[in-house]
GUSE-274206 format. One record per residue: y negated, z negated, x of N, C-alpha, C in turn; residue in three letters; residue number from 1; chain. Coordinates in nm, 4 decimals. Example, Ala and Ser with C-alpha at 12.3 -4.5 7.8 and 13.67 -1.06 7.14 Angstrom:
<nodes>
0.5690; -0.7800; 1.3190; 0.4500; -0.7800; 1.2300; 0.3300; -0.7800; 1.3200; ala; 1; A
0.2250; -0.7080; 1.2850; 0.1060; -0.7140; 1.3670; -0.0030; -0.7870; 1.2900; ser; 2; A
</nodes>
This chain:
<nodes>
1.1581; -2.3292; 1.7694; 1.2064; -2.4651; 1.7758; 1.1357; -2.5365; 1.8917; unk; 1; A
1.0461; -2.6310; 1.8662; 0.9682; -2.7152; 1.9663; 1.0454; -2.8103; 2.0255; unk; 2; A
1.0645; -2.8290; 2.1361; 1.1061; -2.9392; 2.2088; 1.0132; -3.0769; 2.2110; unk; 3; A
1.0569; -3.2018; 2.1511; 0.9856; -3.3476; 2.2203; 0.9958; -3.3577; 2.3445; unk; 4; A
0.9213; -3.2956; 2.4565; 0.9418; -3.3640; 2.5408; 0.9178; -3.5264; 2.6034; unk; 5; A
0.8103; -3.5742; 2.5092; 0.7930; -3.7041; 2.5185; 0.9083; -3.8432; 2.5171; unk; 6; A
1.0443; -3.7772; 2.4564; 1.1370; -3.8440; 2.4235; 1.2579; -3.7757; 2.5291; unk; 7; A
1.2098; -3.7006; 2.6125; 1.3320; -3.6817; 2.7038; 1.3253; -3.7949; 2.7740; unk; 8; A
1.4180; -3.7605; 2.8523; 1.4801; -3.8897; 2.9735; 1.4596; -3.8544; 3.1341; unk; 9; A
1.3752; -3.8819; 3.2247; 1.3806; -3.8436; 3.3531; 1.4752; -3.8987; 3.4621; unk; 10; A
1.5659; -3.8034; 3.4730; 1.6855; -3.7813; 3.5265; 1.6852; -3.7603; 3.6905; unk; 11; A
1.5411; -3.8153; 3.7933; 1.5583; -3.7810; 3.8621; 1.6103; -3.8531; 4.0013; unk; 12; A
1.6211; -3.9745; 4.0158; 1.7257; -4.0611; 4.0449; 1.8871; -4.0128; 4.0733; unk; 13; A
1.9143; -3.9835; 3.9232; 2.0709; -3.9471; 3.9646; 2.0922; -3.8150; 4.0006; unk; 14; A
2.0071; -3.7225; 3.9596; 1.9985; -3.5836; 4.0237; 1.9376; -3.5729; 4.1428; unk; 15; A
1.8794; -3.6742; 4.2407; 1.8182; -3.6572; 4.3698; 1.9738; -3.7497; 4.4252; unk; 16; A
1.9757; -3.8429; 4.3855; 2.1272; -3.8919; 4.4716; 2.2704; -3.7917; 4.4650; unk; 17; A
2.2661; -3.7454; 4.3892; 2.3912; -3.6099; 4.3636; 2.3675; -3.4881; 4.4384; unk; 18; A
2.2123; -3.4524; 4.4505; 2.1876; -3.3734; 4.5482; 2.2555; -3.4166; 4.6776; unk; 19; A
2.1645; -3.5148; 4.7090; 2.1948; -3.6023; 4.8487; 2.3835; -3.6153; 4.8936; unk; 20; A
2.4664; -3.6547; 4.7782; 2.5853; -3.6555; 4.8097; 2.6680; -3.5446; 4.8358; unk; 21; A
2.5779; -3.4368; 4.8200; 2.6390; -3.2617; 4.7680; 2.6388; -3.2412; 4.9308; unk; 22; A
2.5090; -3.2654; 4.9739; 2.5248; -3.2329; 5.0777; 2.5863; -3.3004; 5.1839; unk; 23; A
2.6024; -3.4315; 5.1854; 2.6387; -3.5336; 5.2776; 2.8434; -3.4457; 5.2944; unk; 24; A
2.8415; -3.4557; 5.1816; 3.0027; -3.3695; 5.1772; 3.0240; -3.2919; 5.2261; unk; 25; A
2.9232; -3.1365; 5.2470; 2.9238; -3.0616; 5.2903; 2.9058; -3.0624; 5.4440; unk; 26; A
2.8102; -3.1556; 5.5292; 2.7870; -3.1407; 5.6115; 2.9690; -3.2392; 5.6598; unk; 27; A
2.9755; -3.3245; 5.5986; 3.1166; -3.3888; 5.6214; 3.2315; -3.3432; 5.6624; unk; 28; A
3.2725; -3.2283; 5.5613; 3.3525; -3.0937; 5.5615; 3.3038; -3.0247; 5.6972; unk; 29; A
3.2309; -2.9966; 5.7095; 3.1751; -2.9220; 5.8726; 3.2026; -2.9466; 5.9184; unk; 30; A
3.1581; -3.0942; 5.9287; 3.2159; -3.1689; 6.0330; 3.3924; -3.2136; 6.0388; unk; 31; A
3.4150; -3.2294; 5.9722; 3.5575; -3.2393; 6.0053; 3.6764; -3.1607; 6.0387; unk; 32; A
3.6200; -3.0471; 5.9284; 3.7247; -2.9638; 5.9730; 3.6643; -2.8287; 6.0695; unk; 33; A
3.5479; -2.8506; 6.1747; 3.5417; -2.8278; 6.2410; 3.5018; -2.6624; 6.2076; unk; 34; A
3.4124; -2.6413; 6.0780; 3.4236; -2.5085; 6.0556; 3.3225; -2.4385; 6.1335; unk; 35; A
3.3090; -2.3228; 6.1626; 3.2569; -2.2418; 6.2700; 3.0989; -2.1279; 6.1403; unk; 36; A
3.0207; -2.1894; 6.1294; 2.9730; -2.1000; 6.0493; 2.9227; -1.9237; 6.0662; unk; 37; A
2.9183; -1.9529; 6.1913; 2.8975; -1.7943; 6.2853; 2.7606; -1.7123; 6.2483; unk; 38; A
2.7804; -1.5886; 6.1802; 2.6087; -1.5567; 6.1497; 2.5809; -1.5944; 6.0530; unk; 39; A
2.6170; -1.7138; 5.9539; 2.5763; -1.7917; 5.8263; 2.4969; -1.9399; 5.8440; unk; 40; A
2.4810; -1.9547; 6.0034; 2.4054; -2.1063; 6.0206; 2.2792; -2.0725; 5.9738; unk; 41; A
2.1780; -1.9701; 6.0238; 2.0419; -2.0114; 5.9933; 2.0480; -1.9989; 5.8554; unk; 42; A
2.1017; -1.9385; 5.7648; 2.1231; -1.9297; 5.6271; 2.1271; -2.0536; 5.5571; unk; 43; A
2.2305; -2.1374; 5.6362; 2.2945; -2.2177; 5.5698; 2.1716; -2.3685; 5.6076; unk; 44; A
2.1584; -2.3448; 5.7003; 2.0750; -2.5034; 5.7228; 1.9143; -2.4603; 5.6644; unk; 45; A
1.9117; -2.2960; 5.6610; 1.7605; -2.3347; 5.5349; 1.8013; -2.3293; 5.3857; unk; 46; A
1.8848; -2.3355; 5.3592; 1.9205; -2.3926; 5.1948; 1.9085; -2.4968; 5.1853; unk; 47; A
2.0167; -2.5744; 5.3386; 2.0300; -2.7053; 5.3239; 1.9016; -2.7976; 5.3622; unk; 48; A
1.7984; -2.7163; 5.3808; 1.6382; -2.7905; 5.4193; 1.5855; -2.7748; 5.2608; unk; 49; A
1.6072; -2.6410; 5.1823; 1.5557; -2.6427; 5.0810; 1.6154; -2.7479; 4.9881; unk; 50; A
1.7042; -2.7690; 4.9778; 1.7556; -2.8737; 4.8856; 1.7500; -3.0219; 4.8962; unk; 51; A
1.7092; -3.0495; 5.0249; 1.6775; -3.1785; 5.1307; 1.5254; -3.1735; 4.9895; unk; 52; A
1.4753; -3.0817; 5.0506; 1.3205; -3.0720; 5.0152; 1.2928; -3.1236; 4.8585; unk; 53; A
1.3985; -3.0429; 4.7659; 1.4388; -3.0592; 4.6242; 1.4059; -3.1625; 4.6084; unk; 54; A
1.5635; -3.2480; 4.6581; 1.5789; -3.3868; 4.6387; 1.4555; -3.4853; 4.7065; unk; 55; A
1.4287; -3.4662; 4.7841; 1.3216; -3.5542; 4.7929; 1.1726; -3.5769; 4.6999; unk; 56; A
1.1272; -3.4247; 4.6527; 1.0173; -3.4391; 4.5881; 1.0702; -3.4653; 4.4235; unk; 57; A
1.1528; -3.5301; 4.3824; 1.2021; -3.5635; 4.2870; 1.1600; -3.7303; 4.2999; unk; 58; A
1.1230; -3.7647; 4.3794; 1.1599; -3.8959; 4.4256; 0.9740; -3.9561; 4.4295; unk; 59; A
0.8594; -3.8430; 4.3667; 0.7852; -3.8596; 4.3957; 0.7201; -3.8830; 4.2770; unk; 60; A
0.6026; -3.9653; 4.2539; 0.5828; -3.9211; 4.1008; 0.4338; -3.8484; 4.1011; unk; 61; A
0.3474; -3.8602; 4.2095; 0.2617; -3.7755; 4.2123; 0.2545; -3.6119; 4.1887; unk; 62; A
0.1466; -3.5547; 4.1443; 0.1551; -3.3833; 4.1516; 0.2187; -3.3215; 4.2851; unk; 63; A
0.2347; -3.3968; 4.4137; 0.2861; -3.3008; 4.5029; 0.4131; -3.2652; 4.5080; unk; 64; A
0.4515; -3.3631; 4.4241; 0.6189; -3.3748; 4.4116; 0.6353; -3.2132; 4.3302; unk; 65; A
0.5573; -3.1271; 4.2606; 0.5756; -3.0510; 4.2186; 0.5658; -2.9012; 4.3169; unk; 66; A
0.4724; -2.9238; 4.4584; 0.4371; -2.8302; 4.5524; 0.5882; -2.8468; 4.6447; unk; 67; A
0.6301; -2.9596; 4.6628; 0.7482; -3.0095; 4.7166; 0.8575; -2.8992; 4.7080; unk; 68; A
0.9085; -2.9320; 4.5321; 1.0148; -2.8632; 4.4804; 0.9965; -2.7127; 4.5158; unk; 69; A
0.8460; -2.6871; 4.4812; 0.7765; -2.4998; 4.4964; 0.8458; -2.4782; 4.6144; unk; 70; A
0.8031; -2.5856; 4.7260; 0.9105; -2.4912; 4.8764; 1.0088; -2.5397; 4.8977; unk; 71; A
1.0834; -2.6253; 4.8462; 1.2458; -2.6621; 4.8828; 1.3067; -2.5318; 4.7965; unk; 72; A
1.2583; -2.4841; 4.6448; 1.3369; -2.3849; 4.5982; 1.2902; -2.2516; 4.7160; unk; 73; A
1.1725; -2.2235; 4.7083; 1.1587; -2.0919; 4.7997; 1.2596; -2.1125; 4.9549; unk; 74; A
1.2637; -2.1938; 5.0247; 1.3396; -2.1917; 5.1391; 1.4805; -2.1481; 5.0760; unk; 75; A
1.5222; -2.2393; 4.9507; 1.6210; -2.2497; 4.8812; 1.6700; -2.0512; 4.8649; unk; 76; A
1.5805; -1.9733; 4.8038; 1.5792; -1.8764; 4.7967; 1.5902; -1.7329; 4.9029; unk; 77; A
1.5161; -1.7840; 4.9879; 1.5351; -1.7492; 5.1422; 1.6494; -1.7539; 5.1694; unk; 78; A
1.7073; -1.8608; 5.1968; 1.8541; -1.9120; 5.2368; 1.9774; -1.7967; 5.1798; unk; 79; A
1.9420; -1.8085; 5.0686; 1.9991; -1.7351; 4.9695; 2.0116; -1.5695; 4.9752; unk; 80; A
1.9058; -1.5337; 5.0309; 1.8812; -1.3726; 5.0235; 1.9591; -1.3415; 5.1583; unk; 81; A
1.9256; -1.4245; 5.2572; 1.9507; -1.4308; 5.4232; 2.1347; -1.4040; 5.3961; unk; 82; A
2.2172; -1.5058; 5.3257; 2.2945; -1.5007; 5.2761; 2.3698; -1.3505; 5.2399; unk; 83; A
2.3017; -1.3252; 5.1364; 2.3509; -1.1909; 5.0943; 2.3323; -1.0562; 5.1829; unk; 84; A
2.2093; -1.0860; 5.2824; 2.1788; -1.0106; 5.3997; 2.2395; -0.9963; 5.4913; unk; 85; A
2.3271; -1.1104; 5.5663; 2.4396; -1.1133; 5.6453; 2.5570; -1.0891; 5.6065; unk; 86; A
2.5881; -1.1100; 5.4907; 2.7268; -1.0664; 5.3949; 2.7817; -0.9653; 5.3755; unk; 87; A
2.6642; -0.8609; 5.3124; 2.6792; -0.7652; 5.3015; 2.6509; -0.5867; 5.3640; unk; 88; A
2.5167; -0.6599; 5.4720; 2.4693; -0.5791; 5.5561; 2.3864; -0.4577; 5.5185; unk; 89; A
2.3738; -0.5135; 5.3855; 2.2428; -0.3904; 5.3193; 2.0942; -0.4333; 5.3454; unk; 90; A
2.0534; -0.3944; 5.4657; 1.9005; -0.4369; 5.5359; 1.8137; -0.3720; 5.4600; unk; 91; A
1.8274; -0.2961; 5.4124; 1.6867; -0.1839; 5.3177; 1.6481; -0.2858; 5.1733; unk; 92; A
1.7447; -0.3675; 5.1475; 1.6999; -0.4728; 5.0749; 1.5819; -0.5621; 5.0505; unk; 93; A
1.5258; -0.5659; 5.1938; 1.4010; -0.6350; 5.2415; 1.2953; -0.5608; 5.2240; unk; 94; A
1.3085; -0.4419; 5.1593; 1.1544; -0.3768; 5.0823; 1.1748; -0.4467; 4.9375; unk; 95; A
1.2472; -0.4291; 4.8732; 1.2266; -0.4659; 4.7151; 1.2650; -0.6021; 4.6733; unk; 96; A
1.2974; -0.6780; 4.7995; 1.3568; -0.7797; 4.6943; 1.2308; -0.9257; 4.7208; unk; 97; A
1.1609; -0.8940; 4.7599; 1.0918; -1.0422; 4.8446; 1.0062; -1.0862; 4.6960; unk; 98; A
1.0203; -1.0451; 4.5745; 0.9799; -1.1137; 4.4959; 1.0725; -1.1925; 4.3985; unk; 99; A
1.2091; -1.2127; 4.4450; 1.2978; -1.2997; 4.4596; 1.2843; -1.4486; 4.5237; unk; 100; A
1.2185; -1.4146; 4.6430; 1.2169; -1.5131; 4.7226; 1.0026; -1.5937; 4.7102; unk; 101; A
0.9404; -1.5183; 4.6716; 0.8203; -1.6075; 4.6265; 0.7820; -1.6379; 4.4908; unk; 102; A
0.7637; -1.5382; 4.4090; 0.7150; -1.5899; 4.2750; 0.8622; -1.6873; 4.2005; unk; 103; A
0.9477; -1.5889; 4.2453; 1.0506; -1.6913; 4.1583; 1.1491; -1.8107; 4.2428; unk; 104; A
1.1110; -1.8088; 4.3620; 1.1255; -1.9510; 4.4237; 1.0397; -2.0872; 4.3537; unk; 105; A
0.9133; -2.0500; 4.3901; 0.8015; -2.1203; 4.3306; 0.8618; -2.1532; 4.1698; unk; 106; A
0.8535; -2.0628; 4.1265; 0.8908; -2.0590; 3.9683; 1.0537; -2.1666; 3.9287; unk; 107; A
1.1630; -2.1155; 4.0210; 1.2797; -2.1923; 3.9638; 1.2193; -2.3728; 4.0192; unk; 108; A
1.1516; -2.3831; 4.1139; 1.1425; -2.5315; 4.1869; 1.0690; -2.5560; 4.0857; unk; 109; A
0.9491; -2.4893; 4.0165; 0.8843; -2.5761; 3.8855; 0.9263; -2.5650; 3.7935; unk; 110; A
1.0061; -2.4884; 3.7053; 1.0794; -2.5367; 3.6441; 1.2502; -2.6230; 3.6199; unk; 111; A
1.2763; -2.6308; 3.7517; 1.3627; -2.7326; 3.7450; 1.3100; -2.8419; 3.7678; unk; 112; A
1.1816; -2.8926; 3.8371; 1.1374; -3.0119; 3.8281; 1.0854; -3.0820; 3.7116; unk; 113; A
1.0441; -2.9721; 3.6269; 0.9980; -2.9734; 3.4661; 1.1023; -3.0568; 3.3683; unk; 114; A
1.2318; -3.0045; 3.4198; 1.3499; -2.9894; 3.3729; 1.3839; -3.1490; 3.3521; unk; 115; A
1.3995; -3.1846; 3.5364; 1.4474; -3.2919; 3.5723; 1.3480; -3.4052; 3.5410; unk; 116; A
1.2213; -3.4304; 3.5688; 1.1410; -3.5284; 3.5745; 1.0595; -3.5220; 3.3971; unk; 117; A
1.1211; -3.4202; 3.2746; 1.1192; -3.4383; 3.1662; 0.9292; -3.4246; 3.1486; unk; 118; A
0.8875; -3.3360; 3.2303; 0.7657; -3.2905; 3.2045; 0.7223; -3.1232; 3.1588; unk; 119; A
0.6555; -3.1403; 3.0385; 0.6245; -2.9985; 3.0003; 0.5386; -2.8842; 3.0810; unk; 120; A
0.4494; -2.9211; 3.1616; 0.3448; -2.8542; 3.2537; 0.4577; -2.7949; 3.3659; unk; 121; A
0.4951; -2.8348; 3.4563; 0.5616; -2.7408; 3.5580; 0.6695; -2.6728; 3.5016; unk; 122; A
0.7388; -2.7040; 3.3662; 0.8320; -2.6443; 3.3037; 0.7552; -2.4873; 3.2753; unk; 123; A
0.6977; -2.5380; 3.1706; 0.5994; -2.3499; 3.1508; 0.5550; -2.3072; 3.2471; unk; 124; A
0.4924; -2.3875; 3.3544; 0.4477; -2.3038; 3.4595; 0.5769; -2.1964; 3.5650; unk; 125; A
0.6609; -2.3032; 3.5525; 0.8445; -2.2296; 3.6286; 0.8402; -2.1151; 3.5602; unk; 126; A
0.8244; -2.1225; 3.4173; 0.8693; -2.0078; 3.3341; 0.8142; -1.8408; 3.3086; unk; 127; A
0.6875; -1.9239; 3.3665; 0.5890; -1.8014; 3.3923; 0.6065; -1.6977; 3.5371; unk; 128; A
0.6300; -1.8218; 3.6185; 0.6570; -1.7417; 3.7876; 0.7780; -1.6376; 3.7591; unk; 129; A
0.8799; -1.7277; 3.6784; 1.0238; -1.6773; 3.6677; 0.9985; -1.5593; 3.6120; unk; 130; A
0.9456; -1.4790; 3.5078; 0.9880; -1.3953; 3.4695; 0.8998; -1.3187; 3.5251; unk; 131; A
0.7644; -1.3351; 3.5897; 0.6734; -1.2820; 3.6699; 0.7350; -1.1992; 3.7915; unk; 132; A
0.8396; -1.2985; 3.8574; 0.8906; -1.2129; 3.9732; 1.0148; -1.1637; 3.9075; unk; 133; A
1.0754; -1.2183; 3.8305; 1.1939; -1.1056; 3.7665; 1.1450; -0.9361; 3.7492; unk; 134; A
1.0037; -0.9559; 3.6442; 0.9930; -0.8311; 3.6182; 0.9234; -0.7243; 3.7323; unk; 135; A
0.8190; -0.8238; 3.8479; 0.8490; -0.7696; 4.0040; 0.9560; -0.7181; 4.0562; unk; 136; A
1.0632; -0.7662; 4.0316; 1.1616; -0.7286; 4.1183; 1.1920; -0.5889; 4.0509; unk; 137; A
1.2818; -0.6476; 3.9489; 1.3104; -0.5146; 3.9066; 1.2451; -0.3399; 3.8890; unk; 138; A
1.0967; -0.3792; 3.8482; 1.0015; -0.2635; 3.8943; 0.9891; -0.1745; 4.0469; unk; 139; A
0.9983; -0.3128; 4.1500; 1.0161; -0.2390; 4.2531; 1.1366; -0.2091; 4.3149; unk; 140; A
1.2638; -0.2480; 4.2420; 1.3942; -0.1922; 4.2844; 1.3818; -0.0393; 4.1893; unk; 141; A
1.3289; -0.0157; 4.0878; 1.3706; 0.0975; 4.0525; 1.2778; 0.1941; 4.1193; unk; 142; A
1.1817; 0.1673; 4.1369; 1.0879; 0.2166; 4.2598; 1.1169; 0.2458; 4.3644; unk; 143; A
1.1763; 0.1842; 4.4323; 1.2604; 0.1976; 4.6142; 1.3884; 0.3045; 4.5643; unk; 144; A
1.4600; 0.2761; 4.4313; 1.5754; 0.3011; 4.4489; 1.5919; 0.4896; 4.3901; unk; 145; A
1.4880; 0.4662; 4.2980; 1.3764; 0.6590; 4.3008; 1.3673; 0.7224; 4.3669; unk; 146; A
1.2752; 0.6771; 4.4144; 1.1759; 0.7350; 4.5278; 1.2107; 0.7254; 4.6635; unk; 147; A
1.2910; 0.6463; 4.6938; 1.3070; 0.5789; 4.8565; 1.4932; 0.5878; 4.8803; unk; 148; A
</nodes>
């Protein structure tokens, strides 16, 4: 089943201002009720750079707007792993998982920009990183988790 993409709708306006309000709330909430993030700040303010990053290269209509999204999702991803790294305290994680955090950073930021700005090129290209570092990952988790 082929998609028109010629007849989608670029959505990136209200999905860069919804970003923008996601966070304005959040940092709001911080601020108000005075929450203490403890070993979750550097985590938390590089998501909240990656998604800064998101929303802004949405806002672009040139090709960089697509290198943009590539590192607002990878920080995005970072953020994310850092996350589960402080959470849970499984450090041996950081051999197998870092193709989480590049091919398929890169990969989710182009294809959600694909997504959003209703273009077919960074869409397939997302799709390619994505399953590129999926099937990275998983190869070298069963690898570490073997052998190591």
């Amino acid at each position: 089943m082929e998609e028109n993409w010629e007849k989608r709708k670029d959505h990136s306006i209200i999905t860069a201002a919804l970003v923008f309000l996601l966070l304005a709330a959040v940092f709001a909430l911080i601020v108000s009720m005075q929450i203490y993030l403890g070993k979750f700040t550097l985590p938390f303010y590089i998501v909240v750079s990656g998604m800064f990053l998101f929303a802004t290269s949405l806002e672009t209509e040139s090709r960089i707007g697509e290198w943009i999204a590539s590192l607002g999702w990878t920080l995005n991803m970072f953020g994310l792993f850092l996350f589960y790294q402080y959470g849970t305290g499984n450090w041996e994680s950081w051999a197998y998982a870092w193709p989480l955090v590049f091919p398929v950073g890169p990969g989710l930021g182009q294809l959600s920009y694909g997504v959003v700005k209703a273009r077919r090129d960074p869409f397939e290209r997302g799709k390619v990183l994505l399953q590129l570092g999926l099937g990275l990952f998983v190869l070298i988790l069963i690898v570490f988790k073997l052998f190591f």
